[in-house]
N, C-alpha and C positions, 0 to 999 in steps of 0.2 A: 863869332856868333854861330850857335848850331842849326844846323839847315837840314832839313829830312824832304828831298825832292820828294814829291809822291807821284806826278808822270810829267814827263816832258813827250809831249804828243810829236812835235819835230824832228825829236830827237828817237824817234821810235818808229819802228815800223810794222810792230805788232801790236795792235790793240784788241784783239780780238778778248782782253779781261775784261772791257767796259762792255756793260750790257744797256738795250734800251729797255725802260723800264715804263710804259703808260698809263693810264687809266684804265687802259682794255682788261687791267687786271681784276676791275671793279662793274667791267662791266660797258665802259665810258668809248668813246669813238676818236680820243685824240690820235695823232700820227707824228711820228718825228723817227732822224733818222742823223746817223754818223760818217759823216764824209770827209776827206782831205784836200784842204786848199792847194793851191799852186806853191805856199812857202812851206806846207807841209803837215800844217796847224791841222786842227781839230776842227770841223764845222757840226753844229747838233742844230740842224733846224727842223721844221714841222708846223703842224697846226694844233691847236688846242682847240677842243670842242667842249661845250660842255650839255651834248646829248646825253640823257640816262645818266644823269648826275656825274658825268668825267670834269673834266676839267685841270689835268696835269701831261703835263711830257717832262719824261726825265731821262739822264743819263749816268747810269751808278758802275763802280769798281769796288770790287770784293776781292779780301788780299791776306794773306795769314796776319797775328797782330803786329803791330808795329809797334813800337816804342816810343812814344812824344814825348819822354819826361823833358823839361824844359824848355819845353817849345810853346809859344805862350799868342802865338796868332799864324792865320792860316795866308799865305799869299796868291792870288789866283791873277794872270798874265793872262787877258782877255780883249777880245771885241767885241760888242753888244750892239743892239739896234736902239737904242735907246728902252726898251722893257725892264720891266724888272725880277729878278732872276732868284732865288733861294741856294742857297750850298749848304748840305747835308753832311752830319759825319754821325756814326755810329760807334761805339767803344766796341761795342761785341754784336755781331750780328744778329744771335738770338735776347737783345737786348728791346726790349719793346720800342722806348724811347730813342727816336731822332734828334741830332740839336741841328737848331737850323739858324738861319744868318741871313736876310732879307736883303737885297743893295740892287740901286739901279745903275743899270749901264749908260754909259755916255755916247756912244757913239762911235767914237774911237777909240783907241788904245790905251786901256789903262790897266794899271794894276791894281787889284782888292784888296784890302787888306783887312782880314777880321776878326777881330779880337776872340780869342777862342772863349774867354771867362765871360763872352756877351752871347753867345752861342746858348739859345734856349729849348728844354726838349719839351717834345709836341709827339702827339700819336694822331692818326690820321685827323690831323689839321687843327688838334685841342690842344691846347696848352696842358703841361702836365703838371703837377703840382711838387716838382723835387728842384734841386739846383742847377742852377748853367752847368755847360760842359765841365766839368774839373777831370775827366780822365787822362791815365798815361799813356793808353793804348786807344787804337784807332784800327778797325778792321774794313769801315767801309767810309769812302768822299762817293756824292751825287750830286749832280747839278741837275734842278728843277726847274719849270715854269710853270705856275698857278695862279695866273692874276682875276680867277672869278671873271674870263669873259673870254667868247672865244677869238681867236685869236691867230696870225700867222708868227714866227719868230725866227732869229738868223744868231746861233752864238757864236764868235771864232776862239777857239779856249790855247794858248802858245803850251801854259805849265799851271803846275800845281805843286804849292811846298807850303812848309809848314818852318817855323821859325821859333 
């Protein structure tokens, strides 16, 4: 089976390509931020606010394109606090459309698995009127929180692949 890792955070010690990306860009007073567990993982936590119409924390990678032909879902090696979380992909970054993928976390340790052909594109928070993801190429993954209330959050992320 083809496997296209896209980051193993453990297995890295530079992440300085993930950026955090907030609502402050709108204007909004959320906070979050990128730190490293003790096993090495990924931690993205923060507050969500939704002062001045915010109401998002996220954390995105931008990366030349990629090739996903025959890759046909996304796997994401996570810890969650029980919230519920969004993960983003874009074919081309000056592509308007986001497809996005809604799942809640458990608590524990699990892995996501998301059908990429159920990955729907949205423009700041609208549905848009064209088809699920179908692209081959993939220039940017984000992982968001937006649940419309403000809020504290803890995500621990291991990896990110595609399959």
């Amino acid at each position: 089976m083809h496997s296209l890792l896209l980051f193993d955070f453990s297995a890295s010690s530079d992440w300085s390509v993930w950026e955090i990306e907030n609502d402050v860009v709108m204007g909004g007073k959320s906070s979050s931020k990128l730190s490293r567990s003790d096993a090495g993982n990924a931690v993205f936590t923060g507050d969500v606010s939704l002062e001045n119409n915010g109401g998002f924390a996220s954390m995105q990678y931008h990366f030349a394109s990629k090739d996903i032909s025959g890759c046909t879902k996304a796997l994401i090696r996570l810890k969650g606090d029980g919230k519920k979380y969004q993960f983003r992909m874009k074919a081309r970054l000056n592509e308007k459309a986001s497809y996005i993928y809604n799942f809640k976390t458990s608590g524990e340790w699990q892995t996501i698995e998301i059908p990429l052909n159920q990955m729907e594109p949205t423009y700041r928070g609208n549905k848009l009127n064209q088809p699920n993801f179908t692209a081959n190429e993939i220039q940017e993954v984000r992982l968001l929180i937006g649940n419309e209330k403000a809020e504290n959050f803890r995500l621990e992320i291991d990896k990110i692949e595609l399959q």
